[in-house]
N, CA, C and O atoms as a MOPAC input file, in Angstrom:
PM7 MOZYME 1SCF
protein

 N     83.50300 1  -150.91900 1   227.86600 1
 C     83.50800 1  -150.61000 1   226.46100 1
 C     84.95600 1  -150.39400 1   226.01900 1
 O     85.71900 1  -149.72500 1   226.71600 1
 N     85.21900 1  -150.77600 1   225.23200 1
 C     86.61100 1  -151.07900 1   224.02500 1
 C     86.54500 1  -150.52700 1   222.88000 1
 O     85.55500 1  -150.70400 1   222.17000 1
 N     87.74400 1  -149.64000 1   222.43200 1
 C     87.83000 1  -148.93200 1   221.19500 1
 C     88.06500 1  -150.03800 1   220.20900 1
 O     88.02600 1  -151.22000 1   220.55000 1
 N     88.40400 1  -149.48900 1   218.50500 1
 C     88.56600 1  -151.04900 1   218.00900 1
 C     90.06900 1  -151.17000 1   217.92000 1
 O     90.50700 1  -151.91300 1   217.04100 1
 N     90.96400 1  -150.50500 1   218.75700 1
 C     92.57500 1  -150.75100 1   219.02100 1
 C     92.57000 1  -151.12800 1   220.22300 1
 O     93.58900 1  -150.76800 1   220.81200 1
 N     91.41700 1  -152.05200 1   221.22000 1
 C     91.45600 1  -152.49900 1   222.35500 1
 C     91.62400 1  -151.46300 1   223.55600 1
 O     91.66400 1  -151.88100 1   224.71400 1
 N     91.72900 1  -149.97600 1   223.23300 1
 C     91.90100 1  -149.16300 1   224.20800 1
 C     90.30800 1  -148.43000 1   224.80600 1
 O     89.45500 1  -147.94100 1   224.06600 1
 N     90.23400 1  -148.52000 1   226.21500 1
 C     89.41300 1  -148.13400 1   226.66100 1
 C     89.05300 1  -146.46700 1   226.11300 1
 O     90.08100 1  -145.79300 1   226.17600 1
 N     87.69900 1  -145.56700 1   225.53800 1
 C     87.75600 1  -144.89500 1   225.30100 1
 C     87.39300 1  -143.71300 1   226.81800 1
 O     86.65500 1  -143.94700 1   227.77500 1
 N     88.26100 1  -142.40600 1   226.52300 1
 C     88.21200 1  -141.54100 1   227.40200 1
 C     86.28100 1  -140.89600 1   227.41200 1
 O     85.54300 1  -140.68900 1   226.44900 1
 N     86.03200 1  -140.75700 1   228.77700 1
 C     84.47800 1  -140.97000 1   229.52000 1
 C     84.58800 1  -139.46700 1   228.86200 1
 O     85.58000 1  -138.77900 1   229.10600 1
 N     83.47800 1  -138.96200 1   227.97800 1
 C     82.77900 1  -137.34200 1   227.63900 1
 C     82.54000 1  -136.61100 1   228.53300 1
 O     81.55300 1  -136.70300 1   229.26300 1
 N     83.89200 1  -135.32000 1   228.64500 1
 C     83.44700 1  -134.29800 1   229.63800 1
 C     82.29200 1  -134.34900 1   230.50900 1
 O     82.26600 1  -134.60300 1   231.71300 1
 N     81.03100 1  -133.98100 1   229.46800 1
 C     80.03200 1  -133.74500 1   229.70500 1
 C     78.81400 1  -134.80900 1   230.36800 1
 O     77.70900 1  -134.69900 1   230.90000 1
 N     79.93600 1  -136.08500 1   229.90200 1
 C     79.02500 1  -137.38000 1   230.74600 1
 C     79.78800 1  -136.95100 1   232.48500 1
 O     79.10300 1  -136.88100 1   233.50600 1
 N     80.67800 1  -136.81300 1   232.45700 1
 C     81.01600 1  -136.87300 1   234.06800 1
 C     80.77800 1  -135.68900 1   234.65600 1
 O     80.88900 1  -135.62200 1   235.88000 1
 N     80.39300 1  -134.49200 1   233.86800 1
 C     79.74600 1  -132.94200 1   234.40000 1
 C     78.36100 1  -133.60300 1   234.81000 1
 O     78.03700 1  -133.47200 1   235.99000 1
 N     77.54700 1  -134.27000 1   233.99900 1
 C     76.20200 1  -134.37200 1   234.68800 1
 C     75.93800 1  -135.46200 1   235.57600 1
 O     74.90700 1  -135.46600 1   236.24800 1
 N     77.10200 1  -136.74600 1   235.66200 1
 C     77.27200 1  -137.64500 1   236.35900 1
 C     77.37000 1  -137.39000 1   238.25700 1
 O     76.81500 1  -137.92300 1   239.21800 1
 N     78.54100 1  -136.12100 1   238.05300 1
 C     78.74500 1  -135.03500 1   239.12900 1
 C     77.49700 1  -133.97300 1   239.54700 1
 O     77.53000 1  -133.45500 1   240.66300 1
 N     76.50300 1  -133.69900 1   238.70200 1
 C     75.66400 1  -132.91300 1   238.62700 1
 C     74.42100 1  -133.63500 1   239.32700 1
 O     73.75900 1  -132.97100 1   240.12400 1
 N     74.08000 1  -134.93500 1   239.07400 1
 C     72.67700 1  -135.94400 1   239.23700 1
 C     73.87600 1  -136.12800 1   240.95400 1
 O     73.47900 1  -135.48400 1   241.92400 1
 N     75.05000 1  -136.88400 1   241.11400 1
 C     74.87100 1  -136.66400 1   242.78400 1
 C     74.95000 1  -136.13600 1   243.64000 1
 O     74.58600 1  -136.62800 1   244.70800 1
 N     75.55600 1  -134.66700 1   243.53300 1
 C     75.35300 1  -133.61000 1   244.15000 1
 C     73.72200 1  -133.63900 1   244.35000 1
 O     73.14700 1  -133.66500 1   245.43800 1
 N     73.17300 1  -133.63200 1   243.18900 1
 C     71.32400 1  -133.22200 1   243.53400 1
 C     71.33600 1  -134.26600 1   244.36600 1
 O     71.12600 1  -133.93700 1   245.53300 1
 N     71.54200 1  -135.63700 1   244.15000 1
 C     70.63200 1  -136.64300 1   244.65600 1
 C     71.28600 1  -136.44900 1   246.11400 1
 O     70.71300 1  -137.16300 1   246.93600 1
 N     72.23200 1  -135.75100 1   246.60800 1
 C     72.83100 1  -135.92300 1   248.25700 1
 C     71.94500 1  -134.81400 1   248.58600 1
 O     71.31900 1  -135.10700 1   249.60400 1
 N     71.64000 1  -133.67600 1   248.15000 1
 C     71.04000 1  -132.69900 1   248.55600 1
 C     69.55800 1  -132.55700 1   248.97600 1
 O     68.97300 1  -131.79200 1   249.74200 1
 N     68.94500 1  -134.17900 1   247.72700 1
 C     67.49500 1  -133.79500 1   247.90700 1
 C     67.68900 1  -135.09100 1   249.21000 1
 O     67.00100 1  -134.91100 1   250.21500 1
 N     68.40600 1  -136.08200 1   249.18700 1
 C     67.93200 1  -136.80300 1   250.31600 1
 C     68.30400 1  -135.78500 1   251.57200 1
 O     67.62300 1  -135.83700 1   252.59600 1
 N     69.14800 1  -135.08000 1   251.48200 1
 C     69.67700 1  -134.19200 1   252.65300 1
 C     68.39000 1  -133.64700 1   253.51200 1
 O     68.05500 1  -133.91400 1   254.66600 1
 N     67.67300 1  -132.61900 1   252.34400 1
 C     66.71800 1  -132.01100 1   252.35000 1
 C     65.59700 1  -132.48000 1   253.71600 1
 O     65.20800 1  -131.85700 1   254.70400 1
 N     65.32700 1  -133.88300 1   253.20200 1
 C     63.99900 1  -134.75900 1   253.52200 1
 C     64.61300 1  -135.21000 1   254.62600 1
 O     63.78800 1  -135.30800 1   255.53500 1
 N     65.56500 1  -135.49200 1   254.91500 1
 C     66.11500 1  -136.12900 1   256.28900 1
 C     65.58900 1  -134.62500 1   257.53500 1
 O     65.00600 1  -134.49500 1   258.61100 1
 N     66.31700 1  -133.69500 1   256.40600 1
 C     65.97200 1  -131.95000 1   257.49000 1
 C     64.58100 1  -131.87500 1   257.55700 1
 O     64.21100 1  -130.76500 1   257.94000 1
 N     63.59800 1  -132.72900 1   257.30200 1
 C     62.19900 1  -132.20100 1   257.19600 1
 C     61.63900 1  -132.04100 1   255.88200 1
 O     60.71000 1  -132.77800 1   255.55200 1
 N     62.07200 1  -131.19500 1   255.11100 1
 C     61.61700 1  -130.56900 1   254.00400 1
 C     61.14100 1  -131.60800 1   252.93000 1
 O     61.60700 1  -132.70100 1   252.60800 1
 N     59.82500 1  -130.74900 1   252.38800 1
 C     59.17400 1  -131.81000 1   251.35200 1
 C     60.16400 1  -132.67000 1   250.11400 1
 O     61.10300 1  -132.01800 1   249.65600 1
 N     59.95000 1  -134.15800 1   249.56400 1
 C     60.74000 1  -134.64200 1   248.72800 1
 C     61.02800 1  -133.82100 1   247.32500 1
 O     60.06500 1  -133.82800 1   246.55900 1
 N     61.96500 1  -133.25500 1   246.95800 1
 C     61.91200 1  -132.67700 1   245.90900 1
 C     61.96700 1  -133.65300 1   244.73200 1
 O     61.97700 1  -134.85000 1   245.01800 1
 N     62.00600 1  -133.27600 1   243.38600 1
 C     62.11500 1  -133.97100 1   242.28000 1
 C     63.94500 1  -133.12800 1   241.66700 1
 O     64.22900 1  -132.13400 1   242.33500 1
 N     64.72000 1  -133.40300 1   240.84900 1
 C     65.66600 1  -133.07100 1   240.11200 1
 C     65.17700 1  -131.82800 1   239.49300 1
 O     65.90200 1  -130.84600 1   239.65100 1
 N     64.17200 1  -131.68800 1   238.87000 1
 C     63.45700 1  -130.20200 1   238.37700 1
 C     62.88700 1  -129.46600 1   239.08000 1
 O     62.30600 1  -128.47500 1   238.63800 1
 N     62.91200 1  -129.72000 1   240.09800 1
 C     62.57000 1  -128.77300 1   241.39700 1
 C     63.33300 1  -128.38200 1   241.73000 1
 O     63.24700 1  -127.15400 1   241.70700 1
 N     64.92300 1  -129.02800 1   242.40500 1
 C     65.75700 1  -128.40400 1   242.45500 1
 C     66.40500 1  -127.41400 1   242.04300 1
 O     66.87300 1  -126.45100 1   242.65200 1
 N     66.41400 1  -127.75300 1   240.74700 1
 C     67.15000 1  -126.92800 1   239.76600 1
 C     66.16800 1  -125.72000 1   239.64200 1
 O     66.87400 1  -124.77900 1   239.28000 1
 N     65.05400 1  -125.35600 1   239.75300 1
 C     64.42100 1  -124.48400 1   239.83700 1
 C     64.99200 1  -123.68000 1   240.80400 1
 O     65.33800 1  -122.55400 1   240.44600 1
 N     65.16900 1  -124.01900 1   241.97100 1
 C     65.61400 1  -122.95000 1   242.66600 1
 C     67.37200 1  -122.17900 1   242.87800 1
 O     67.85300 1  -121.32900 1   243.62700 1
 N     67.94300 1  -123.14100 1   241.63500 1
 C     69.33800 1  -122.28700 1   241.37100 1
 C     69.35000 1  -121.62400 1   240.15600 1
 O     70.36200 1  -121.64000 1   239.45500 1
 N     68.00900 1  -120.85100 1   239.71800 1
 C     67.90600 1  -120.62100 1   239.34500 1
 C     67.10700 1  -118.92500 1   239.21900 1
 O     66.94000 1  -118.01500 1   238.40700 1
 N     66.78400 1  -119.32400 1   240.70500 1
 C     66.07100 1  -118.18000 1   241.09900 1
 C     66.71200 1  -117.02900 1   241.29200 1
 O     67.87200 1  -117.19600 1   241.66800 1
 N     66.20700 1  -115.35100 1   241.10900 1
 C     67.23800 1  -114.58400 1   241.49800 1
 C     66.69000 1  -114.32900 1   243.47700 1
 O     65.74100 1  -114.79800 1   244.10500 1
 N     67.59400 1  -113.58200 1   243.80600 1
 C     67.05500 1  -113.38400 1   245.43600 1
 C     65.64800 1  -112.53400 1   245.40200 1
 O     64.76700 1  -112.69800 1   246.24600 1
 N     65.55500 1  -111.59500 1   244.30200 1
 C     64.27100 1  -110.84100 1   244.85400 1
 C     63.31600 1  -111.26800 1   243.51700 1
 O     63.02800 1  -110.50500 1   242.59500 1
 N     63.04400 1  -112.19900 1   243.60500 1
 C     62.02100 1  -112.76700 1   242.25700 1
 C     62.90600 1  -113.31400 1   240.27500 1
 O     63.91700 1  -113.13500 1   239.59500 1
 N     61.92100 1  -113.82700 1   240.26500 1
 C     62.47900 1  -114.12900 1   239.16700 1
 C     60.94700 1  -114.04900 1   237.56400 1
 O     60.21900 1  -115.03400 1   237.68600 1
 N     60.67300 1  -113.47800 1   236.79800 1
 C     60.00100 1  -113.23100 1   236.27100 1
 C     60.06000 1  -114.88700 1   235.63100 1
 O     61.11000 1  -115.52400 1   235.55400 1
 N     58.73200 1  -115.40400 1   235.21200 1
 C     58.12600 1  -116.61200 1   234.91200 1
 C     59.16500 1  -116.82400 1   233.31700 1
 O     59.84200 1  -117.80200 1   233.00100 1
 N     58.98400 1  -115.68400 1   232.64800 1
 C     59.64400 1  -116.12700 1   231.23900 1
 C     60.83500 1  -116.32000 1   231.42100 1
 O     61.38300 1  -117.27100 1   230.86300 1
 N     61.66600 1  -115.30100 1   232.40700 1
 C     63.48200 1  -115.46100 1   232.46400 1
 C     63.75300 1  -116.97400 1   232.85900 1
 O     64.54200 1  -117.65800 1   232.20800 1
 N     62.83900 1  -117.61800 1   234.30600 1
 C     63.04200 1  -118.59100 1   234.80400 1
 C     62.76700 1  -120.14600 1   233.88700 1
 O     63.13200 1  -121.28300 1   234.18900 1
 N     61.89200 1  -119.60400 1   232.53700 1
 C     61.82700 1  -120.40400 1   231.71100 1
 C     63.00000 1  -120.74700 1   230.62400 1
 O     63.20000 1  -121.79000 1   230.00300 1
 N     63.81400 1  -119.30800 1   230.61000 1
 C     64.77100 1  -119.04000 1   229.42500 1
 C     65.78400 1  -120.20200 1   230.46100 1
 O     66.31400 1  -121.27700 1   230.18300 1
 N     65.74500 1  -119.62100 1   231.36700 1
 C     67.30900 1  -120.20700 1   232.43100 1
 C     67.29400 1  -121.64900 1   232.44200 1
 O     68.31400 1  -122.32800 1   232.32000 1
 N     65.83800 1  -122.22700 1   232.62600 1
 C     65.40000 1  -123.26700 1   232.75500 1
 C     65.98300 1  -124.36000 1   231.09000 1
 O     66.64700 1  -125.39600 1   231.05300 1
 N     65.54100 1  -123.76400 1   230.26000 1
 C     65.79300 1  -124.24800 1   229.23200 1
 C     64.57100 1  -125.25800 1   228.88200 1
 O     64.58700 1  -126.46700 1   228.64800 1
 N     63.63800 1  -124.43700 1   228.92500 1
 C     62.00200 1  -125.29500 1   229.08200 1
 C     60.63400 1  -124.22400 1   228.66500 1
 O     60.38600 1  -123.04600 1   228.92400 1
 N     60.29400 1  -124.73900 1   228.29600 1
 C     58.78500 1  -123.65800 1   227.74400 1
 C     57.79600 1  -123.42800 1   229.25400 1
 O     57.58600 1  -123.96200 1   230.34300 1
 N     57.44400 1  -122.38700 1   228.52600 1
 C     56.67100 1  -121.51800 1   229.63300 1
 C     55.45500 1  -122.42600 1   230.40600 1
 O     55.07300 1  -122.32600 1   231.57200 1
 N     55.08700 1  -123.14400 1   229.57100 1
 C     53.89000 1  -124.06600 1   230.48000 1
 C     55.04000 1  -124.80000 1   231.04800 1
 O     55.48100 1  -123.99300 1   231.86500 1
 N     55.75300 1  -125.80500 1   231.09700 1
 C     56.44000 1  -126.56500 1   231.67700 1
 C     56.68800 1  -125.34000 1   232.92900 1
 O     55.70400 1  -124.87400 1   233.50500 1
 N     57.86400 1  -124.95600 1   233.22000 1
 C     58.21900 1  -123.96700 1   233.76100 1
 C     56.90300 1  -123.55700 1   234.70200 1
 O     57.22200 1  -123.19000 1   235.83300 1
 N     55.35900 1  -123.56300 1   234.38800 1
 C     54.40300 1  -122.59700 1   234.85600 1
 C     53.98600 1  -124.50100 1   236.03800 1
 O     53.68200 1  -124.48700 1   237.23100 1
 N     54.05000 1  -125.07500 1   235.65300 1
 C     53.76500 1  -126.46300 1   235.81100 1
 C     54.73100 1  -126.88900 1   236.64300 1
 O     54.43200 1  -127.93300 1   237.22300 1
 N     56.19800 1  -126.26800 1   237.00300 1
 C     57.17700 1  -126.70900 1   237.86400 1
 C     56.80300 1  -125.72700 1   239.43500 1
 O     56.73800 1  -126.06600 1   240.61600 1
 N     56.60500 1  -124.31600 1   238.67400 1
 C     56.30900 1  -123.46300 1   239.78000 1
 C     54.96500 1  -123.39500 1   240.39300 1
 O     54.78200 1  -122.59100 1   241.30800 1
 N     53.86700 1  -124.26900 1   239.92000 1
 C     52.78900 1  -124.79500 1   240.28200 1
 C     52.71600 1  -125.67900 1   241.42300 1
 O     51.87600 1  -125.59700 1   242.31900 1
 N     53.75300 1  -126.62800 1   241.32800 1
 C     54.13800 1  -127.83500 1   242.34900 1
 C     54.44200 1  -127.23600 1   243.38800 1
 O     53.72100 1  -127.12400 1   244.38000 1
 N     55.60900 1  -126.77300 1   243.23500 1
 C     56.37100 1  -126.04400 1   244.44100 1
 C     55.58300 1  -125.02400 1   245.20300 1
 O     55.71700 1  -124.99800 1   246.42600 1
 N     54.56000 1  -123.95900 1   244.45300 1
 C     54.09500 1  -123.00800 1   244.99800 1
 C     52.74500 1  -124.42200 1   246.06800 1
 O     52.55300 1  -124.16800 1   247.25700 1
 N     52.24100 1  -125.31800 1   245.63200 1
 C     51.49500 1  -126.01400 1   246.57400 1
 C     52.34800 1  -126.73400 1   247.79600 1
 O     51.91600 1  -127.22900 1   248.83700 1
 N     53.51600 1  -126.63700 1   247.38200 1
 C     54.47300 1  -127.44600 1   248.18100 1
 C     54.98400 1  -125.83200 1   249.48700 1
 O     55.85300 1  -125.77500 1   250.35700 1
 N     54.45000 1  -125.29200 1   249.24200 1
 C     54.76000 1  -123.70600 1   250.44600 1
 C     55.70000 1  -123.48700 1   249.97100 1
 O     56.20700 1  -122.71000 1   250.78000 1
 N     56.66700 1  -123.64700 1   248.85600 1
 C     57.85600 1  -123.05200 1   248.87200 1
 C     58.30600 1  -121.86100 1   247.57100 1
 O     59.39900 1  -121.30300 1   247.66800 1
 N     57.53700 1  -121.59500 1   246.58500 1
 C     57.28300 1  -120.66300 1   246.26500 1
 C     56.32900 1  -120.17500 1   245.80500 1
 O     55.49700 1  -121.01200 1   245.45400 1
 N     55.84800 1  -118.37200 1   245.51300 1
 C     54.75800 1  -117.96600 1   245.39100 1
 C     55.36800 1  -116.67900 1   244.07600 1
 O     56.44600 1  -116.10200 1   243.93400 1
 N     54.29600 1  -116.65300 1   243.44500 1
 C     53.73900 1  -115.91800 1   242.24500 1
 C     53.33400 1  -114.09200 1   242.90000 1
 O     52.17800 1  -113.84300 1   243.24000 1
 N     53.98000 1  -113.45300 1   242.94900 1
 C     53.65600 1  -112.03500 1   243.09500 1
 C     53.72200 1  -111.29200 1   242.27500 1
 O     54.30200 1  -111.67000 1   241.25700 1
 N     53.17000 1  -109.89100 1   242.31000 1
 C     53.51600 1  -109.17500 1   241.10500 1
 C     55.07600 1  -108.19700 1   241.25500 1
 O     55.75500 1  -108.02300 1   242.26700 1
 N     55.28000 1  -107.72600 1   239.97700 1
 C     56.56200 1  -107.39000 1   239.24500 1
 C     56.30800 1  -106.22600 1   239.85100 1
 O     55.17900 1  -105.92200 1   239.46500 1
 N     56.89600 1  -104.98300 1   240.93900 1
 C     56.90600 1  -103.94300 1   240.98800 1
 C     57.24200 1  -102.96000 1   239.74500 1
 O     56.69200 1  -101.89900 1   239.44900 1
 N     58.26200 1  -103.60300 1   239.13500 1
 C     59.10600 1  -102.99600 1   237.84300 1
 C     58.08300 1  -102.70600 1   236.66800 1
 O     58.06900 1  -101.64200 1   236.05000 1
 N     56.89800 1  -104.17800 1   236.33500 1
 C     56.32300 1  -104.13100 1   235.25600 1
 C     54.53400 1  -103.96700 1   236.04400 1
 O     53.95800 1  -104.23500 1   237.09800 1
 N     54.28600 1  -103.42100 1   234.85300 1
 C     52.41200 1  -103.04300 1   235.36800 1
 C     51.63400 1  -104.74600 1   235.47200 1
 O     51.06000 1  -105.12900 1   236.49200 1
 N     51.72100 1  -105.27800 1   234.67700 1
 C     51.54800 1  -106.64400 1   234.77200 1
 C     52.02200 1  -107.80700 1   234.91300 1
 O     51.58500 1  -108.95500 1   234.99000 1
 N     52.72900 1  -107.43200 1   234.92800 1
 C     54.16900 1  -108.68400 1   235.15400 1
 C     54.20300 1  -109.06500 1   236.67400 1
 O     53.94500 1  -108.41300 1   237.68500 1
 N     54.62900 1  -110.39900 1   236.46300 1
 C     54.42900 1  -111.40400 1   237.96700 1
 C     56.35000 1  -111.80100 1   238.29600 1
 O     57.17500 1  -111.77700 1   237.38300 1
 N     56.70000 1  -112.12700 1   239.73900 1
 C     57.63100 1  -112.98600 1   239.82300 1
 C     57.43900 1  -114.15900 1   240.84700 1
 O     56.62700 1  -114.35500 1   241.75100 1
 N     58.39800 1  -114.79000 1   240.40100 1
 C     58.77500 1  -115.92300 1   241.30100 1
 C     59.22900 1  -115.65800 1   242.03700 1
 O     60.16400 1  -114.87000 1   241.89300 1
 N     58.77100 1  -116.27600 1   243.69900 1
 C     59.67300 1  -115.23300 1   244.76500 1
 C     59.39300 1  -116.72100 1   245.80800 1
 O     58.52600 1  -117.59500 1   245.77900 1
 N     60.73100 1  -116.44700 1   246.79200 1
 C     61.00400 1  -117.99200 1   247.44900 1
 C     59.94100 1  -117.68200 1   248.51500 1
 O     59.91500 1  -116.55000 1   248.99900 1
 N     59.02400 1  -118.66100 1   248.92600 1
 C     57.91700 1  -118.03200 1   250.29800 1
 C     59.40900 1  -118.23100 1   251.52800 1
 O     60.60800 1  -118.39900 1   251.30400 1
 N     58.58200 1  -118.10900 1   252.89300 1
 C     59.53300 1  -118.26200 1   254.01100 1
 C     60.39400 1  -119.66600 1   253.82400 1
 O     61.58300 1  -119.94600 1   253.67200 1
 N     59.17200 1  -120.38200 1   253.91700 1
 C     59.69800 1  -122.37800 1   253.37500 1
 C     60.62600 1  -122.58700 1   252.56000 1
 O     61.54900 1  -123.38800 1   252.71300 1
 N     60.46700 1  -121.98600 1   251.78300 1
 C     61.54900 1  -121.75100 1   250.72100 1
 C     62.80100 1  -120.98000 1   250.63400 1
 O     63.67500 1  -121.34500 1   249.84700 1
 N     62.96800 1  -119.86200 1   251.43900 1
 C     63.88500 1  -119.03300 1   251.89000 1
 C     64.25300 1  -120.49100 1   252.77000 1
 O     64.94200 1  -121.15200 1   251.99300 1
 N     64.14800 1  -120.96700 1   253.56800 1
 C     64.77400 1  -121.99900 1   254.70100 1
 C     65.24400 1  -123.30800 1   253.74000 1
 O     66.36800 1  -123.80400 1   253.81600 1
 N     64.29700 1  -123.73100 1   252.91600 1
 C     65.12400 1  -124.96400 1   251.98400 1
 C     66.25300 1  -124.66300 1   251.18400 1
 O     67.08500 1  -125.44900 1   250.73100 1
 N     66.18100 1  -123.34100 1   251.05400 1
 C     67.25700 1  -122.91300 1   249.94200 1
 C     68.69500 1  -122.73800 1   250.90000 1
 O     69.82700 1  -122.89000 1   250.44100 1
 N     68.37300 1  -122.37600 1   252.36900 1
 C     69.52700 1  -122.46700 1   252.60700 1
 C     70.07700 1  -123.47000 1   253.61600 1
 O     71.10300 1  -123.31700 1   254.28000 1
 N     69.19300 1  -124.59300 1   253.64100 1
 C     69.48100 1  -125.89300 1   254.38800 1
 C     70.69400 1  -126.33800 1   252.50200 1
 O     71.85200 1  -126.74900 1   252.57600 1
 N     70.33900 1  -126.21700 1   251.84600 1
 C     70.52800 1  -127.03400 1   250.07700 1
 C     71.86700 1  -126.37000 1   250.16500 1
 O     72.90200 1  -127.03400 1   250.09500 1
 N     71.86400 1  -124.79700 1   250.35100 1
 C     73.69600 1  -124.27100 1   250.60700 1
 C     74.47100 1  -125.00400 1   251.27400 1
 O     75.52700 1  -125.50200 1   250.88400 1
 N     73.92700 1  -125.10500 1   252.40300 1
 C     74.90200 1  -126.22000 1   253.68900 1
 C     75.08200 1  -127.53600 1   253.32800 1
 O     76.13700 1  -128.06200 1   253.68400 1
 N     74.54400 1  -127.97500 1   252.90200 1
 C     73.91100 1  -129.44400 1   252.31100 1
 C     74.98100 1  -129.72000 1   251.49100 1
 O     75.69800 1  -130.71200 1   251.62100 1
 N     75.18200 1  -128.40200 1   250.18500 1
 C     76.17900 1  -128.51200 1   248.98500 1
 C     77.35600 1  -127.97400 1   249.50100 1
 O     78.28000 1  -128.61600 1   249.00200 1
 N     77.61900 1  -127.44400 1   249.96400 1
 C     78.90500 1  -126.70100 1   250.90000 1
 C     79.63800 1  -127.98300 1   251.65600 1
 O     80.80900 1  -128.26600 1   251.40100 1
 N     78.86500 1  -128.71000 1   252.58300 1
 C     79.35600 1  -129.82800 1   253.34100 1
 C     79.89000 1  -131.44500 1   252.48800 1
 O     80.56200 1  -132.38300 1   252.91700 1
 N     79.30000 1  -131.23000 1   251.27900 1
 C     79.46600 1  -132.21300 1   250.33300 1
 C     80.61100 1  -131.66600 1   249.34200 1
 O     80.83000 1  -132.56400 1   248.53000 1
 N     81.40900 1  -130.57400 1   249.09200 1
 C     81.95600 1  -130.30800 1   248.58300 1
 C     83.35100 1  -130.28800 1   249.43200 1
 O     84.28700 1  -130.69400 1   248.74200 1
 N     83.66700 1  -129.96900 1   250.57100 1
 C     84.29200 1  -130.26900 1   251.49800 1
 C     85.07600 1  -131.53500 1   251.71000 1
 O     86.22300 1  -131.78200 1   252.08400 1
 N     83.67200 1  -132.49500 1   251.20400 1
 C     84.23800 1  -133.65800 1   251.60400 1
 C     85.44700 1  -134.50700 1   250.50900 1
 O     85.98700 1  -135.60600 1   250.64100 1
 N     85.58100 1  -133.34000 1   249.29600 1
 C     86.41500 1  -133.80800 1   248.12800 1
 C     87.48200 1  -132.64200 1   248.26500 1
 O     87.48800 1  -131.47200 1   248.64900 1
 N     88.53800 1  -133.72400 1   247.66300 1
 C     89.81900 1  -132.86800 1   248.34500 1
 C     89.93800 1  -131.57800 1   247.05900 1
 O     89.86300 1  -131.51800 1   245.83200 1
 N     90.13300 1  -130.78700 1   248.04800 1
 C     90.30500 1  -128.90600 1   248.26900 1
 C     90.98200 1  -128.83000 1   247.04900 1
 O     90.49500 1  -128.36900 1   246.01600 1
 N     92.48000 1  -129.43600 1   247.21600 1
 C     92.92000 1  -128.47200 1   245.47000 1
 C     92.03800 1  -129.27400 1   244.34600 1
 O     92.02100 1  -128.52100 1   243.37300 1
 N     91.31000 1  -130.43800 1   244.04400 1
 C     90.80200 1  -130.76100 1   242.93700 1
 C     89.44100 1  -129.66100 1   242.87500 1
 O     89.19800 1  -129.05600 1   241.83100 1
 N     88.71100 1  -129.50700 1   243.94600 1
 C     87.77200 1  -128.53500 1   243.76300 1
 C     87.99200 1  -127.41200 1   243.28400 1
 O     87.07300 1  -126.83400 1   242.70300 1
 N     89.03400 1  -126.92300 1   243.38100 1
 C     89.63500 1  -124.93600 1   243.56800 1
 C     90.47200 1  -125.03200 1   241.78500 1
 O     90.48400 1  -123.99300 1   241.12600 1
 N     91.08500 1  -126.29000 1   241.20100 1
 C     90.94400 1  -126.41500 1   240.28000 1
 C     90.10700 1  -126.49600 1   239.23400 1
 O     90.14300 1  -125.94600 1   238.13400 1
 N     89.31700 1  -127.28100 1   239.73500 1
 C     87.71300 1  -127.73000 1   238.66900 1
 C     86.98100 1  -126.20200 1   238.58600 1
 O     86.50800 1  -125.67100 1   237.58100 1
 N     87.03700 1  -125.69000 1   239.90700 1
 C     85.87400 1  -124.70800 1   240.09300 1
 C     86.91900 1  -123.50100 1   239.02800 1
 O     86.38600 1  -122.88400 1   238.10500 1
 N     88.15200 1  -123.36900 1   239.30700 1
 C     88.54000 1  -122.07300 1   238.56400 1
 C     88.85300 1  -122.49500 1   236.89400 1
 O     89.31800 1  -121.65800 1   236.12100 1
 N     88.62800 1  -123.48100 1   236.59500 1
 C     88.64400 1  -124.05200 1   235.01300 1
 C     87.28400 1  -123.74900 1   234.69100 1
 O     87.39100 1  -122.70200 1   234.05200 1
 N     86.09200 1  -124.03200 1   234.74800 1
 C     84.83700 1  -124.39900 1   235.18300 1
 C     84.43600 1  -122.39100 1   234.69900 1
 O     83.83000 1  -121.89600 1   233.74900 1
 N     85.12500 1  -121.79100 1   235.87900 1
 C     84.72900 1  -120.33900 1   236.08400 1
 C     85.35100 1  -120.09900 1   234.58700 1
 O     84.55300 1  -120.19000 1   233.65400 1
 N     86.88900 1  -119.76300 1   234.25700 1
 C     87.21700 1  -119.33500 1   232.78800 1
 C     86.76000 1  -120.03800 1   231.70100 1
 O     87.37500 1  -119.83300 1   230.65400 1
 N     85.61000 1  -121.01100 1   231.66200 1
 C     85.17500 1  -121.07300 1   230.42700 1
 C     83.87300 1  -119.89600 1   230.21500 1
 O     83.36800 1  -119.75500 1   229.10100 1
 N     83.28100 1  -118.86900 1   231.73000 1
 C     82.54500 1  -118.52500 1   231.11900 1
 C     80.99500 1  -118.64300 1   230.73400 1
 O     80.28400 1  -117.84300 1   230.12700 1
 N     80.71100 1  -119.85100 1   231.26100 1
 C     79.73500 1  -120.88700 1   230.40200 1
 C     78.25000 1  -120.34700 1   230.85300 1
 O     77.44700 1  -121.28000 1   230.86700 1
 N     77.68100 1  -119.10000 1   231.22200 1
 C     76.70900 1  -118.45500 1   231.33400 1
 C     76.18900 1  -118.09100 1   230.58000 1
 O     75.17800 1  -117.42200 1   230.79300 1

């Protein structure tokens, strides 16, 4: 693609944030399945960086998600048949439920650390320690 002064136009931040974003997942979920672990989908994944360590209440994981509560109830549906997470209740709230990683899931989550750790490695150190501390001062939580 060509501007109309013949100059190639500069690629949108945000196209090469999610460009970077889709192969990180896609090395991680084939990673995954090579280790055993069931095939994930891209919204599965992301479900679980999303999780906190000791549960995650269904609505927060929907807010984080950026997805309505049936969707969201419909992601953690899959996965909870897939052994890897389960629906307990909220000690904190009288009725309230969380999302909590089962054992399977405690183990995929941290095959997916090593997985992303070893793939990050493989790109040279000061562009990472740059990206990552630009990345960190915007904040973007």
């Amino acid at each position: 693609m060509v501007d109309d002064d013949g100059a190639r136009p500069e690629i949108p931040l945000a196209l090469l944030l999610l460009r970077a974003s889709r192969w990180f997942d896609r090395r991680v979920i084939d990673g995954l399945e090579e280790l055993g672990h069931p095939r994930l989908t891209a919204a599965q994944t992301l479900a679980f960086a999303h999780l906190d360590p000791d549960g995650t209440p269904p609505a927060e994981l929907a807010r984080r998600l950026g997805t309505t509560r049936q969707s969201t109830a419909d992601l953690v549906a899959g996965l909870t048949r897939l052994g890897l997470l389960a629906s307990e209740p909220d000690p904190g709230r009288t009725r309230g439920r969380l999302v909590v990683l089962t054992a399977d899931g405690r183990s995929l989550a941290g095959d997916a650390r090593e997985l992303l750790a070893a793939e990050e490695e493989r790109l040279p150190a000061a562009r990472v320690r740059r990206l990552r501390e630009a990345l960190v001062a915007l904040d973007l939580a």
